[in-house]
C-alpha positions in Angstrom: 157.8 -35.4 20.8 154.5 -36.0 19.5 152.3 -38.8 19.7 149.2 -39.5 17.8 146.5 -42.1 18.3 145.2 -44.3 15.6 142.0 -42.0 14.8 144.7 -39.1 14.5 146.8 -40.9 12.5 144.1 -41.4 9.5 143.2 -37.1 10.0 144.6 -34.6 7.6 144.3 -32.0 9.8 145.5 -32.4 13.5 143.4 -29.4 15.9 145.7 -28.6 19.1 143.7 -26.3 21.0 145.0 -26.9 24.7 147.3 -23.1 24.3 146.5 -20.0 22.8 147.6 -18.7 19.0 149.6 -16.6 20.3 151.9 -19.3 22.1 151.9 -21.6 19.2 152.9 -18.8 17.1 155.8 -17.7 19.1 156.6 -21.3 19.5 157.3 -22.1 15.7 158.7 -18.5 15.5 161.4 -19.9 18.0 161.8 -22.9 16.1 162.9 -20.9 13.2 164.7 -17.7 14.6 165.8 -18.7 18.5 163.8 -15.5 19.1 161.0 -15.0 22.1 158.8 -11.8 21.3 155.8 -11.9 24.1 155.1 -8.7 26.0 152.3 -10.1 28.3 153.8 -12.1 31.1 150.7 -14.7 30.9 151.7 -15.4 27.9 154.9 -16.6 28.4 153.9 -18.4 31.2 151.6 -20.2 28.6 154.9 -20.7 26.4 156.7 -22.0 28.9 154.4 -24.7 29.7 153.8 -25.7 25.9 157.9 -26.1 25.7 158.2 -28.6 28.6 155.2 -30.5 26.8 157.0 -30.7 23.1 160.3 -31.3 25.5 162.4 -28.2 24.0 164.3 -28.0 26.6 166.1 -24.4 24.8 163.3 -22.8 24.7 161.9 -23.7 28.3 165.4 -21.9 29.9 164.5 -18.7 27.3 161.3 -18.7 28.8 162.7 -19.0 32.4 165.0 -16.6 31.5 162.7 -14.1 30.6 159.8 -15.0 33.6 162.3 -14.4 35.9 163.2 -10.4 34.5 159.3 -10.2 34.6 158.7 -12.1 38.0 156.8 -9.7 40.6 155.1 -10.1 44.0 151.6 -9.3 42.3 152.6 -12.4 39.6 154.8 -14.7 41.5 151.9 -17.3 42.4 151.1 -17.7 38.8 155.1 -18.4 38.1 154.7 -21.3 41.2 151.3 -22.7 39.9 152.9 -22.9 36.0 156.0 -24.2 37.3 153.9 -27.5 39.3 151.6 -27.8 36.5 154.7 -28.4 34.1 156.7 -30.6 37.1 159.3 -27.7 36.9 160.9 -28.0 40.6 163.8 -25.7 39.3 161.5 -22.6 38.6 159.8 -23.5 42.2 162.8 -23.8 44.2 166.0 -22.2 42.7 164.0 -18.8 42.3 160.2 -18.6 43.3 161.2 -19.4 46.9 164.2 -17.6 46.4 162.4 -14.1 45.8 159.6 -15.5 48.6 162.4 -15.1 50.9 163.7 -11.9 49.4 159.7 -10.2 49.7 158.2 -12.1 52.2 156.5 -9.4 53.8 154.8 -8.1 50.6 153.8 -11.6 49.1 152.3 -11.9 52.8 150.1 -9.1 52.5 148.6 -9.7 48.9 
C-alpha cells in the first residue's frame, strides 16, 4: 500500500502533501466508520483519486457512488479528467460517456 524509500525510512515524521486535509481526513474517517461526509464535489473527486492510490478499492466504489448522484454537465469533464488521471476506465466509459450520450447537446454548448 505504501512504500517508503530509504531516507523515509530513517524519518519520524512522514509529510504527504500531494491531497488536501480535507481528503486525508475523510479518508481515515472512512477507515474507521465506512462513512463519506464531503459536500463539495471537488473534493470527492480528490478522495476518489487518493483511494485508487492507497488501492481501497471500498472506498473508490463509495466515491463513484456518490460522483455519480453529483455528476452534472457543468462538472462532468472534471469526473473524465479524475477518472484518466487515476487509470479509472470504468468511471470513463460505464457512465461519463453514458451521460455524454444522455446530454450531448448541452455538454456541446458549454
Amino acid at each position: 500500500m505504501f512504500h517508503f524509500s530509504g531516507l523515509e525510512n530513517k524519518q519520524r515524521v512522514i509529510k504527504y502533501d500531494d491531497y488536501s486535509y480535507i481528503a486525508y481526513r475523510t479518508f481515515l474517517k472512512y477507515l474507521y466508520t465506512g462513512v463519506i461526509d464531503l459536500s463539495c464535489f471537488k473534493n470527492e473527486l480528490e478522495l476518489l483519486e487518493l483511494s485508487g492510490k492507497c488501492c481501497m478499492k471500498s472506498l473508490e466504489r463509495d466515491c463513484i457512488r456518490g460522483i455519480k448522484k453529483k455528476m452534472t454537465v457543468s462538472n462532468v469533464s472534471s469526473v473524465i479528467e479524475t477518472a484518466m488521471k487515476c487509470n479509472n476506465e470504468v468511471i470513463v466509459y460505464n457512465f461519463c460517456f453514458f451521460f455524454f450520450y444522455c446530454f450531448f447537446s448541452k455538454v456541446l454548448y458549454l
